[in-house]
DOVOGU-125172 format. One line per field, with one value per residue: residue number from 0; chain; x, y, z of N, C-alpha, C, O in turn. Coordinates in steps of 0.2 Angstrom, whole numbers. Layout:
N
k = [NUM, ...]
c = [A, ...]
neast = [X, ...]
nnorth = [Y, ...]
nup = [Z, ...]
caeast = [X, ...]
canorth = [Y, ...]
caup = [Z, ...]
ceast = [X, ...]
cnorth = [Y, ...]
cup = [Z, ...]
oeast = [X, ...]
onorth = [Y, ...]
oup = [Z, ...]
//
This chain:
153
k = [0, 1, 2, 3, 4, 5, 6, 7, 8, 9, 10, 11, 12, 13, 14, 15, 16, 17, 18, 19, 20, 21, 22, 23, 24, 25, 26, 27, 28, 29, 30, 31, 32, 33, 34, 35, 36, 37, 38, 39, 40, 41, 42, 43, 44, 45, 46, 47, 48, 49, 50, 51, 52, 53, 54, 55, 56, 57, 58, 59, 60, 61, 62, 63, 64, 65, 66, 67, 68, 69, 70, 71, 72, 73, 74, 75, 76, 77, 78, 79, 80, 81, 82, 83, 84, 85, 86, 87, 88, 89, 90, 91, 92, 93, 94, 95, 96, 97, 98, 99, 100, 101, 102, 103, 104, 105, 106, 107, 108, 109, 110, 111, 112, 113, 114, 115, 116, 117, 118, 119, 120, 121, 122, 123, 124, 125, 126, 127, 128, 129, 130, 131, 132, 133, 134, 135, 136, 137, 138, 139, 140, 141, 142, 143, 144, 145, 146, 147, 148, 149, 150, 151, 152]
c = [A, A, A, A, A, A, A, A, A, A, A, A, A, A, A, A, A, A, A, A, A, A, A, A, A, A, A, A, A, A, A, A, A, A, A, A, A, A, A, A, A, A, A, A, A, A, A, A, A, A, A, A, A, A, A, A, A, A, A, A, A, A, A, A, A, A, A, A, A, A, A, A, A, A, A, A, A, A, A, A, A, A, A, A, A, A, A, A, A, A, A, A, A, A, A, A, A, A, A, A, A, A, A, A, A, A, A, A, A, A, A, A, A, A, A, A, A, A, A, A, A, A, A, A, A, A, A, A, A, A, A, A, A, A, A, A, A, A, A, A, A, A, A, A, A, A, A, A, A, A, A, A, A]
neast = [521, 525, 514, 504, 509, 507, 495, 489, 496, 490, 479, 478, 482, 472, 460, 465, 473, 466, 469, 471, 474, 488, 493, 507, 515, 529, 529, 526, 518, 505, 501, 492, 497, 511, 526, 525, 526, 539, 542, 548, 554, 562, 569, 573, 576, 576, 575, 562, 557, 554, 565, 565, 558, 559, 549, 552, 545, 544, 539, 535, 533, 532, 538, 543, 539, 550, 560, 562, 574, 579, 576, 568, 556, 545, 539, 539, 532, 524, 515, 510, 512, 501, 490, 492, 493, 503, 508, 503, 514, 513, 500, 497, 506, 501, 488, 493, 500, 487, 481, 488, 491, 477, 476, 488, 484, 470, 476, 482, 468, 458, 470, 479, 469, 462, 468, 475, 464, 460, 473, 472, 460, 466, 478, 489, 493, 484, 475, 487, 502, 513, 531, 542, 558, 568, 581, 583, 577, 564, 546, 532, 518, 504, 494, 479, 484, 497, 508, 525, 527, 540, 550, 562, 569]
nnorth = [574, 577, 586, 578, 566, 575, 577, 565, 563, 573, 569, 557, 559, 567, 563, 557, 566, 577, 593, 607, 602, 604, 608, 615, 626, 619, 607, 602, 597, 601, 602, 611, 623, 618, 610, 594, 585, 580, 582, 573, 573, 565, 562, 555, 556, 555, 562, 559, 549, 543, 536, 532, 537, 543, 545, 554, 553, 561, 558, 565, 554, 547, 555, 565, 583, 589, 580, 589, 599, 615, 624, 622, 618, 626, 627, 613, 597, 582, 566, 562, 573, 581, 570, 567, 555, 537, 535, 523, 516, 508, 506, 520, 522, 512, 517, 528, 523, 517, 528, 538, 528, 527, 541, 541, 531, 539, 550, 542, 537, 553, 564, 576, 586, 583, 582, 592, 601, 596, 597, 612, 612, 611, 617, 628, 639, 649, 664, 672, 680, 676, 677, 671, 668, 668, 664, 675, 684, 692, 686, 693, 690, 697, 698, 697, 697, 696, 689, 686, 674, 663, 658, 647, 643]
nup = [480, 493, 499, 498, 506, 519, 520, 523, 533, 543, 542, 548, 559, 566, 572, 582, 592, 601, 599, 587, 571, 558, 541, 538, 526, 516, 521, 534, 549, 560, 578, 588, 585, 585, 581, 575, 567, 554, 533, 522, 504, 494, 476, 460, 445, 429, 410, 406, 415, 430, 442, 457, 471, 487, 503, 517, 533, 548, 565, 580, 591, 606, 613, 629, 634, 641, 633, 622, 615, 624, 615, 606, 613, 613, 602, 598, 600, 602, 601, 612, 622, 618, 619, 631, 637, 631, 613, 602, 590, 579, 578, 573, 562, 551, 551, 545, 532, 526, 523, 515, 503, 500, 496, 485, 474, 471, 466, 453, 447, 448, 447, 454, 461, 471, 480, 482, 487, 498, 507, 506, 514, 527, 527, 537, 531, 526, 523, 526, 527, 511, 509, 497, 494, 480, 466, 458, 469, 478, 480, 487, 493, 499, 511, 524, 538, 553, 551, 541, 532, 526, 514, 505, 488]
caeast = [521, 526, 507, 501, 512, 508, 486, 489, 497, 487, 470, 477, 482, 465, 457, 470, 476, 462, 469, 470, 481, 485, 499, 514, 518, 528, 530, 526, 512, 506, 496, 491, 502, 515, 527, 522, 530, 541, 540, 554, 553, 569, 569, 577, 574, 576, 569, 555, 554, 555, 568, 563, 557, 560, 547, 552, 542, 546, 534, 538, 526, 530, 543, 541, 540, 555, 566, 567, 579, 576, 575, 562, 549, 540, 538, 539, 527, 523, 506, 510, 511, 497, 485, 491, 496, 509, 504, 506, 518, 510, 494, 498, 510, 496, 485, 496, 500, 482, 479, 493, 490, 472, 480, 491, 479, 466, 478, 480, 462, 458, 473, 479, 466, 458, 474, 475, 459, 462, 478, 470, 457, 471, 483, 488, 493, 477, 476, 494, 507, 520, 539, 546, 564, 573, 587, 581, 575, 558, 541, 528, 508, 502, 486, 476, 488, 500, 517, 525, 532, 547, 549, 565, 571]
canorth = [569, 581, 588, 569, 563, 580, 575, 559, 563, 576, 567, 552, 563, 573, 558, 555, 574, 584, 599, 606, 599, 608, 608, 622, 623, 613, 601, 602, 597, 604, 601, 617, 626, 617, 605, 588, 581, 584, 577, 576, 569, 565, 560, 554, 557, 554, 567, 555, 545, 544, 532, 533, 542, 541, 550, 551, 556, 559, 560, 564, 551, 547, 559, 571, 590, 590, 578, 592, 605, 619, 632, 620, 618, 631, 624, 607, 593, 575, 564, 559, 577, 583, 566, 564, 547, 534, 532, 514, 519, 504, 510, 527, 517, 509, 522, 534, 519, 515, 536, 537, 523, 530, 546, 540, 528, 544, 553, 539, 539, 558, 570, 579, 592, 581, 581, 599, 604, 591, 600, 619, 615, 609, 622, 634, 647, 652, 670, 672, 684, 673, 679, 669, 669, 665, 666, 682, 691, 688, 688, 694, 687, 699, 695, 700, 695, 698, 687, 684, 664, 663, 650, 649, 642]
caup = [485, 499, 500, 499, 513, 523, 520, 525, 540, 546, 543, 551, 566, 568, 576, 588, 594, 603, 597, 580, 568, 552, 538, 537, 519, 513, 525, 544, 553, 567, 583, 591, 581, 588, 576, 577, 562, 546, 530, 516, 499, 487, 470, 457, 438, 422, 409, 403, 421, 440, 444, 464, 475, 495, 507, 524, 541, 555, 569, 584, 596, 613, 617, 633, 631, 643, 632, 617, 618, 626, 612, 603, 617, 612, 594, 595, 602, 601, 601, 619, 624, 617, 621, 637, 638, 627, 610, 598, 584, 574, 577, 569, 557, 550, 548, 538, 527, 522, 520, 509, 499, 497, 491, 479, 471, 469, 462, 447, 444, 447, 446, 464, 462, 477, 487, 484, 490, 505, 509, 508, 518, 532, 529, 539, 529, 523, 526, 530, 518, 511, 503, 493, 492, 474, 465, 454, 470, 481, 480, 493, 493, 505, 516, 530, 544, 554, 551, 535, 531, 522, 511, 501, 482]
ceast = [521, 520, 502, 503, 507, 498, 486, 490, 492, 481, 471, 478, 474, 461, 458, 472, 468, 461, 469, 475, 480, 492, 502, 517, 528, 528, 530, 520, 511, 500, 497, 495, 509, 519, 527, 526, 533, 541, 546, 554, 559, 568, 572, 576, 578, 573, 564, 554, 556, 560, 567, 562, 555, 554, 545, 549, 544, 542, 536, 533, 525, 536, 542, 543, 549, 561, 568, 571, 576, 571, 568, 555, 543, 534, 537, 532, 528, 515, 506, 507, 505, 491, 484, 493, 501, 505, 507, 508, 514, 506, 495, 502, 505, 491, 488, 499, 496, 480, 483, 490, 482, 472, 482, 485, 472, 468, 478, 473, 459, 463, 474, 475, 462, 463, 475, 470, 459, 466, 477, 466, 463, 476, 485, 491, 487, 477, 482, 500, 512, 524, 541, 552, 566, 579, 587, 576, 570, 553, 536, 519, 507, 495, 485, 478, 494, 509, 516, 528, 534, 549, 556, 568, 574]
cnorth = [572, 584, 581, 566, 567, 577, 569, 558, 567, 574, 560, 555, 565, 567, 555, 560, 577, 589, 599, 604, 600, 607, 615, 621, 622, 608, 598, 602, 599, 603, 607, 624, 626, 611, 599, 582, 583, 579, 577, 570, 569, 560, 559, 553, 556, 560, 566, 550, 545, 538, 527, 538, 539, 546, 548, 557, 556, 564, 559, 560, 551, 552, 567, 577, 593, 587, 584, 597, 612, 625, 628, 619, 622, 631, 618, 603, 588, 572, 564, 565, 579, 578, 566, 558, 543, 532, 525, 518, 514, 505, 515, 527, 516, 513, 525, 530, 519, 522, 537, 533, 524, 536, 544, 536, 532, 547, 549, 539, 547, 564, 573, 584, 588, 582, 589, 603, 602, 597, 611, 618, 612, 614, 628, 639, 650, 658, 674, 676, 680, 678, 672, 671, 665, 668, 674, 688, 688, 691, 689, 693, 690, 697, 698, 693, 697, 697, 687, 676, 667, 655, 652, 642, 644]
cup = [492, 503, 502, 505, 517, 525, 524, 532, 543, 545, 548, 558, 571, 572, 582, 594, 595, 601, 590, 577, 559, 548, 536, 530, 522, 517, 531, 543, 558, 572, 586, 590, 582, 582, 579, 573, 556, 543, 523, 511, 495, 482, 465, 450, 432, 416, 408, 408, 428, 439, 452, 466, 483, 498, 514, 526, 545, 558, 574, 591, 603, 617, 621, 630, 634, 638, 625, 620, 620, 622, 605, 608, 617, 605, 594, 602, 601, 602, 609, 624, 624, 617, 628, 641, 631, 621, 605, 591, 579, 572, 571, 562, 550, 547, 544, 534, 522, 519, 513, 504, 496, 491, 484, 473, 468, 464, 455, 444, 442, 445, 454, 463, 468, 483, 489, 487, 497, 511, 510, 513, 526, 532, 535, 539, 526, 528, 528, 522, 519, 507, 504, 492, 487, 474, 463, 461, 477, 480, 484, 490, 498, 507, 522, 534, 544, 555, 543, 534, 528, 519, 506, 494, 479]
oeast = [518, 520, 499, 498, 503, 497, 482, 487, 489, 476, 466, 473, 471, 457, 454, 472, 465, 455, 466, 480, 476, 497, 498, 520, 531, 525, 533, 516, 516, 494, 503, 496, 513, 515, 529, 529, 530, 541, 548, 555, 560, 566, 577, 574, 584, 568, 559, 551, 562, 557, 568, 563, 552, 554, 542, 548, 546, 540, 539, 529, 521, 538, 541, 546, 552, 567, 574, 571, 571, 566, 565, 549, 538, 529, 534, 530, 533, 511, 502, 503, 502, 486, 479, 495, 502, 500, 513, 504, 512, 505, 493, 502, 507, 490, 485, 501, 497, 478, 480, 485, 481, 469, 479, 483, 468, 466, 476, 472, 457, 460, 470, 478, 458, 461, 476, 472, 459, 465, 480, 466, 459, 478, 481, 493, 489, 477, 481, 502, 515, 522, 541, 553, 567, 582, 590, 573, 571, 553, 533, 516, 510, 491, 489, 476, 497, 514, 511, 534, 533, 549, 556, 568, 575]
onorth = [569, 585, 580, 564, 564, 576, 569, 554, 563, 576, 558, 553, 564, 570, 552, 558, 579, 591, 594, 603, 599, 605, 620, 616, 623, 603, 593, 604, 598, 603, 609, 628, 630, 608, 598, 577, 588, 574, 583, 564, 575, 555, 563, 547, 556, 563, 570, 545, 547, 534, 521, 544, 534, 552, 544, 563, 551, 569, 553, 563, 554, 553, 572, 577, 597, 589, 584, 600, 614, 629, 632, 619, 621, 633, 616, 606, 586, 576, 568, 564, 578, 581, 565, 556, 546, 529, 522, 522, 516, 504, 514, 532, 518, 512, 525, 533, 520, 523, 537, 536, 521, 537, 545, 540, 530, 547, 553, 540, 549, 569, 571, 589, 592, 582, 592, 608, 606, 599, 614, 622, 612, 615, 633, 643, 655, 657, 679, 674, 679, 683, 668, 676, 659, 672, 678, 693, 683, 697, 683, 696, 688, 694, 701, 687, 700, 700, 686, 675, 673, 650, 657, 636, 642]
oup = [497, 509, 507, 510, 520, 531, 529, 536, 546, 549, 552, 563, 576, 576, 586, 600, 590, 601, 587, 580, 555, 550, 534, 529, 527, 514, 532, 538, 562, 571, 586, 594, 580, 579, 585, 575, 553, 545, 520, 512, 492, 483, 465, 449, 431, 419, 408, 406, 430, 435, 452, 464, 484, 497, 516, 524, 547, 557, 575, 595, 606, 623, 619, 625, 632, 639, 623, 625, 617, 623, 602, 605, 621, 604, 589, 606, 597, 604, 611, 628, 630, 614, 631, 647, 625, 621, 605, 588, 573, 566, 565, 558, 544, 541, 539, 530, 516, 514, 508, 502, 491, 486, 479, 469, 463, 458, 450, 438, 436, 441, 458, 465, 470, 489, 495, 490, 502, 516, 513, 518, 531, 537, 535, 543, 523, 534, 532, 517, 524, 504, 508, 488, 488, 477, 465, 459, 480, 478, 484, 486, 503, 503, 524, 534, 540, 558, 540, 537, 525, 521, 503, 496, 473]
//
């Protein structure tokens, strides 16, 4: 669902944002490699069923570059910043609703290998060496490039 959310947001964005707008595994999206939004999904199970599940966004819209903290300005963003002018939350609301709700609904008929394909060509770790931090140690995906993400479990 975290990939789902992440698609949806970022396809709804790409129409709105001039710049590129790409997904940071697991759960950021990014306008100009800048974070725009994060995405968090919680859960709650049974062994043979979902009980609930919450998935919150948070997107940052109309808030200046000067209102974040100093030491995010360099990383962070909003649509406002990166449009130019104030944007309609309802609007943007609205749209990652009905995206979502296209997803999801794919997913019952196909399986997420659409969402997954969706969400690689949107990525922007493609090309990029991950580690993996677990419990038993870590694991490195190396690639042609030159940072490593860090992802921990």
């Amino acid at each position: 669902m975290t990939l789902l959310a992440g698609v949806a947001l970022a396809e709804t964005l790409v129409p709105v944002i001039p710049t590129r707008v790409t997904i940071k595994w697991p759960n950021d999206v990014l306008a100009a490699g800048k974070k725009v939004a994060g995405i968090l999904v919680e859960i709650s199970t049974q062994i043979d069923a979902i009980d609930y599940m919450v998935v919150g966004v948070g997107l940052n819209v109309n808030t200046p570059p000067s209102r974040f903290p100093a030491e995010l300005r360099e990383r962070a963003t909003s649509l406002a910043a990166e449009t130019g002018c104030p944007v309609r939350r309802a609007e943007i609301l609205g749209a990652f609703l009905a995206r979502f709700e296209r997803y999801y609904d794919l997913i019952d008929r196909e399986g997420f290998a659409p969402v997954i394909r969706r969400w690689r060509e949107l990525s922007d770790m493609t090309g990029r060496p991950v580690r993996v931090h677990a419990f038993s140690g870590f694991v490195e995906a190396p690639s042609r490039g030159s940072t490593t993400m860090e992802c921990f479990c």
